[in-house]
Structures are given as structure tokens and as C-alpha cells.
Steps between C-alpha positions, in 0.01 A plus 500: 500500500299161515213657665253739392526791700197670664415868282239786477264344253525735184253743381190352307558405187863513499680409182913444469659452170815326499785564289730204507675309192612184770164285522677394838508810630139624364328200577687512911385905489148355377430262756608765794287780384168255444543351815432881662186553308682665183366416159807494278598497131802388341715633215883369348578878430473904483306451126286189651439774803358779262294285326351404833448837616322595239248204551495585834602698795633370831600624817801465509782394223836272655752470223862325457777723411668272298314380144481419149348754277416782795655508805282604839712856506353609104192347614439700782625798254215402263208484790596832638551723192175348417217751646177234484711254766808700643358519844554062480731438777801331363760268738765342356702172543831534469786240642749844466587709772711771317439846606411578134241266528300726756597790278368359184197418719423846539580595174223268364280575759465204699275454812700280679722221460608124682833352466513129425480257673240618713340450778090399493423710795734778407325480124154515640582789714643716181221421328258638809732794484467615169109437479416719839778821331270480175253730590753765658761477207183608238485797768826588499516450087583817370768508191811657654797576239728208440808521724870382360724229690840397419610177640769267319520674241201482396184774478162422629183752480300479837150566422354390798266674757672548812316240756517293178866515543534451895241204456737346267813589714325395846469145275830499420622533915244289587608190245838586669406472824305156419824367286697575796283377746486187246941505567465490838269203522712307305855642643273385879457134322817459353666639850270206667592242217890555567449483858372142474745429225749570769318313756483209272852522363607484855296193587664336169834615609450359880387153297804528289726533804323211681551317222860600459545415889354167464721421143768552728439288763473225271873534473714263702607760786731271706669243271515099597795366715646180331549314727240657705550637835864587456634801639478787240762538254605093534217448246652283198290748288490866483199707305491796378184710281481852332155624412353743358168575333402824264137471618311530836508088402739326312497180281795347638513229765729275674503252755732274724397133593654305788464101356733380726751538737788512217255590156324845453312607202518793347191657302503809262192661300436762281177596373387654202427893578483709773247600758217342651411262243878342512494538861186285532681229270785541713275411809376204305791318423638611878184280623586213216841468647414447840204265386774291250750502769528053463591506172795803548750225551512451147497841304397370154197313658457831776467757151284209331284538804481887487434503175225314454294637810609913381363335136160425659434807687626723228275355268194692591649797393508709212794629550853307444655465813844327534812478724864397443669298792773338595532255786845292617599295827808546676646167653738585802608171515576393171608871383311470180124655389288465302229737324248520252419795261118647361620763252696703748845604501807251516619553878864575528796254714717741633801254590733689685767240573570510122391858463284400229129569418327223337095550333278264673297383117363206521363283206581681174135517426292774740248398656171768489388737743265386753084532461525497115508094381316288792693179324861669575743208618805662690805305551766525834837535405659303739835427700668852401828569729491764750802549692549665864534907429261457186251772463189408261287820398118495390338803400249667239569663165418827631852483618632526127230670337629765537515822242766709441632822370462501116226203427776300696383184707673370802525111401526158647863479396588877655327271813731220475812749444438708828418197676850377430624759547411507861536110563701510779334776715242376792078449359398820661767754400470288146130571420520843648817565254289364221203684554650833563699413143167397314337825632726748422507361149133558480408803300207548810757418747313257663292153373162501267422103613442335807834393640589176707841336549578181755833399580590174689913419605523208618712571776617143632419151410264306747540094589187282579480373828449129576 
């Protein structure tokens, strides 16, 4: 305890000898006893102890059970076999709490004794204790014959009076009593500790699911008519997304933008890591996408753009931070796109007409991820061909990632092979096919990334107006 209890001042001239070979321990004992009025002396050991008591005689003697040279239990043997000082009262220090302890006790005649750690209080009152039975244990003193216990195999001789005994038994209850009392305490504060663990793990987990909810609503829910305001199902593009996350909040992002009545843009992140830290990157580059949105005509300049402003907030941290991305424009009218690539993976032209899947590259050089070089350049790759019933298909490497049975990995060309295998089935039943394929491959049955896949047919060519 911090504070110094409140204790019968002890009898006049009151001397304890301590017994201790930790200075830690002796100098903490020390310090408790001369704050109540005792005047204390300190010894390392049983030998240093003699030598003491036959200087001088205190009160009372508190020794250590544990030391070098003489331990408290052959010390206590040597003060009471020894006629001039046998009536000392002895109470030993022990951190054990065998039953052969208490027995050994008794066999070395021992006043009293106080497990470790202890409490001040608890200390204070022993000591109290054992001072106010002195006078009636030289009463009941008397020399009865030695009695024989068997415990453990071992043999101890009991030479103790018989209050001397109950005195040292009642101390042995009563240190129960306080250790247990000492249990429940702490079983009370660790019972009130979980409960507000569980009150704050379920504020987290109501943050996390907020968060979650509002994640999701930055997805596009309704995709763009093109042209707009056409009756649904006469759009000249169709959309279609799988997502999935292995967090409360994933890394992964996508997003649709309407340029014009015949061009939409197609976005597609993935940040380093999971959680709330590539959530709140996720949430950054959501807000740099709507902020760039007059440069997303041109994807090379549109990443540029990204880049640069991700660069400058991510800065500041210590932590390296980065996202791959791809970004590509679908023109209705000419039936080409165009797309630009930040370290991500090549998207895939599904061409059904010719039943042939084609890997959407790029420059043969890769461009890097985003938020790691603030100079990055990245170049459009312009003008390629998309015919009417094309499919092209964005999505995240947690999609091939994938491990297998036997150190196996699911790879990008396993991706390529199923996805021509299934060229000529409609984009839903397609990515459904594919992702119940990639899963039951899994040796978890199920992903370990973030997960995000965008598909856009273009469904019929569109004219411009005059």
C-alpha cells in the first residue's frame, strides 16, 4: 500500500531486527516499521543476526526464509534452543505457501509468520499480534515432550507449547483469509476491467461498422446511364462490381465517372494493408478523385494528378503508404478506350465476338504505385478497340493471391485461363463462376486480401447528335 496505515503505537522502546539478504526488501520493511515509532536494525543473514543478538536484544526478530549462509528456519532453530534469548519472538518471511512450510514453522519454533508480498496494514497488525501474546506464551511455557508428524514423507519433531502452536496455526488461517480476501479484490477489478473492455470493444466495433457503412456508400450504388435518361437496360453500357473486404474496412476502392454523355471513366485502387489505416487512405484518394475530376479526361495526366497530391499528404508520415490504380475511359461512340496504369494489375479485354481474351498492358515499362515517387509521369494508352459485346475487367490482386493446397499459389495466368474459359457466359454469372472457382481452390476456402472486380460490356455503340 502507498499509504501508511494508522496502528497501535508499539510498546516503549521497541526494537525489530530484520533478517533480509534483498536490500530492497529490508530497506521497504525498514522504512514501514520506523514510520510507526519502531527503532529497527538491519542484518544480510542468520550469522549477521547472531552476532547482533548478542550485542543486543530486541523485541522482536523478522527474518527471510530464504538466505545465504543461514536461512530464517535454522535461525529461528538457533534463537530458541538458545535459553538466554529463546523467549525472542521470531516471524518469518517466506514467499512459499507449502503446507510444509507451516510444519517446518513449528518444528523450529516460530512465532508467527507473513507470506510475501504483503500487505503494510496486514504486517503491522501481525506484528501487534505477536507483541500483546508475549506475555501469555511465557505463561503458558512449560516444556511438553516433542510430538512426531509425518507429512510428505518427511518427519518433523513438534516441540512447541500448545497455544504456541494454535498462535502459529490461527496465523496461518488468518494469512489465508487475507490472501484470499487479496483474490477477491483483484478477481472484483479484473471483473470491472473486462466489463469496460467489453464496453469499449463494443464502442470500437460500432465505429468499425460505421465506418464499414460509410466505405460502402462510397461505392457507386446505381451505375450512370450513357446516354443519360434512357429507359433502363437501353444503356450503351452495362456495369457490373464484386466486392469483398477481409476486414470491418477494406483497402480496395472503385469508382464510376459520368464525363459525358457517350465517355465514362472507370477508377480502381488498392491500398497497401488492411484496416483502418488503408481505409483512411482509401477515403483520401476517394476525396482526390472527386477534387481531380477536370483532368479525368485524360488518364495519364488524371494519375499524374493523384499522384502528386497522395505524395504530399503522405509525406508527413512515418509510415510508407502507397496504392496501385488503374484508371481507363470508355468511348461509346468511337468504341475504343483508353487507360492508364500506377503499378496495378493489367485489366483484361474479354472480346467475345472473337472469343478471345486479350491483357490490357500498356507501355512495356510499369509505371510505380501511387504515393511513393511525387515526380511519377503516367502515360494514356490511347485509341485501343473495343467492340459491341466486349467486356473489360478491373480488379485487385487479392483476386489471384490466392494460396493453395501444398505451398500452391493461385496465379495471374490460372486468372487468365478461367477467364477464357468462361468468355462467352454473361459478366454476372462470369465473375460469380470465377470467384466460386478461385475460392474453392483456396486452402481457407475463402480470400486473405481485399477483393474488388469491375466489369463494363459495352452493350451497343452510341452516335453523336448534331
Amino acid at each position: 500500500m502507498s499509504n501508511t496505515p494508522e496502528a497501535t503505537p508499539p510498546p516503549a522502546h521497541a526494537e525489530v531486527l530484520i533478517v533480509e539478504d534483498s536490500l530492497t526488501q529490508a530497506l521497504r520493511l525498514q522504512r514501514v516499521l520506523e514510520q510507526q515509532d519502531y527503532r529497527v536494525t538491519v542484518t544480510r543473514n542468520g550469522r549477521e543476526a547472531l552476532d547482533a543478538l548478542g550485542a543486543r536484544r530486541p523485541t522482536l526478530v523478522i527474518t527471510d526464509i530464504n538466505m545465504p549462509e543461514m536461512d530464517g528456519y535454522e535461525l529461528c532453530r538457533r534463537i530458541k534452543d538458545d535459553a538466554t534469548i529463546c523467549e525472542l519472538p521470531v516471524i518469518l518471511l517466506t514467499s512459499l505457501s507449502d503446507p510444509e512450510d507451516i510444519l517446518k514453522g513449528l518444528e523450529c519454533g516460530a512465532d508467527n509468520f507473513i507470506v510475501k508480498p504483503y500487505d503494510e496494514e496486514f504486517l503491522l497488525a501481525r506484528i501487534q499480534s505477536v507483541l500483546a501474546n508475549l506475555e501469555l506464551r511465557k505463561q503458558a511455557r512449560g516444556g511438553g515432550q516433542a510430538t512426531e508428524i509425518f507429512f510428505a514423507g518427511q518427519k518433523y519433531q513438534l516441540k512447541s507449547e500448545r497455544i504456541h502452536s494454535i498462535d502459529l496455526l490461527l496465523s496461518t488461517y488468518e494469512t489465508a483469509v487475507q490472501k484470499n480476501l487479496e483474490l477477491s479484490r483483484a478477481k472484483e477489478t479484473l471483473e470491472q476491467q473486462a466489463e469496460q473492455l467489453r464496453e469499449k470493444n463494443a464502442e470500437m466495433q460500432a465505429d468499425l461498422e460505421m465506418a464499414r457503412e460509410l466505405q460502402t456508400a462510397f461505392l457507386p450504388k446505381a451505375a450512370p446511364m450513357f446516354p443519360p435518361h434512357v429507359e433502363p437496360g437501353q444503356s450503351a453500357l452495362r456495369f457490373c462490381h464484386r466486392y469483398f473486404t477481409t476486414t470491418e474496412l477494406g483497402g480496395d476502392f472503385f469508382d464510376i465517372l459520368p464525363l459525358s454523355d457517350t465517355e465514362a471513366g472507370v477508377f480502381v485502387c488498392d491500398v497497401m494493408g488492411h484496416g483502418v489505416r488503408a481505409a483512411l487512405v482509401t477515403a483520401m484518394i476517394r476525396g482526390l478523385v472527386e477534387e481531380l475530376k477536370p483532368a479525368a479526361l485524360d488518364p495519364g495526366r488524371f494519375l499524374t494528378e493523384v499522384n502528386q497530391a497522395l505524395c504530399s499528404i503522405l509525406k508527413q508520415t512515418q509510415t510508407p503508404l502507397f496504392a496501385t490504380a488503374c484508371y481507363l475511359i470508355v468511348d461509346t461512340v468511337r468504341g475504343e478506350l483508353r487507360f492508364a496504369n500506377a503499378g496495378h494489375p493489367a485489366p483484361f479485354h474479354v472480346q467475345r465476338g472473337t472469343g478471345r481474351v486479350e491483357t490490357l498492358s500498356g507501355s512495356s515499362k510499369p509505371s510505380p504505385a501511387l504515393g511513393i515517387f511525387d515526380g511519377s509521369l503516367y502515360r494514356t494508352t490511347a485509341q485501343h478497340p473495343l467492340a459491341v459485346g466486349d467486356l473489360v475487367m478491373l480488379y485487385t490482386d487479392g483476386l489471384y493471391e490466392v494460396e493453395g493446397p501444398e505451398d500452391t499459389l493461385y496465379t495471374k495466368n490460372q486468372l487468365f485461363a478461367a477467364v477464357t474459359k468462361r468468355v462467352g457466359e454473361p459478366t454476372p454469372q462470369l465473375f460469380d463462376g470465377l470467384i466460386e472457382e478461385i475460392k474453392d481452390f483456396a486452402l481457407q476456402k475463402d480470400f486473405e486480401d481485399d477483393v474488388c472486380v469491375v466489369g463494363i460490356d459495352l452493350v451497343t455503340g452510341l452516335t453523336i447528335s448534331n
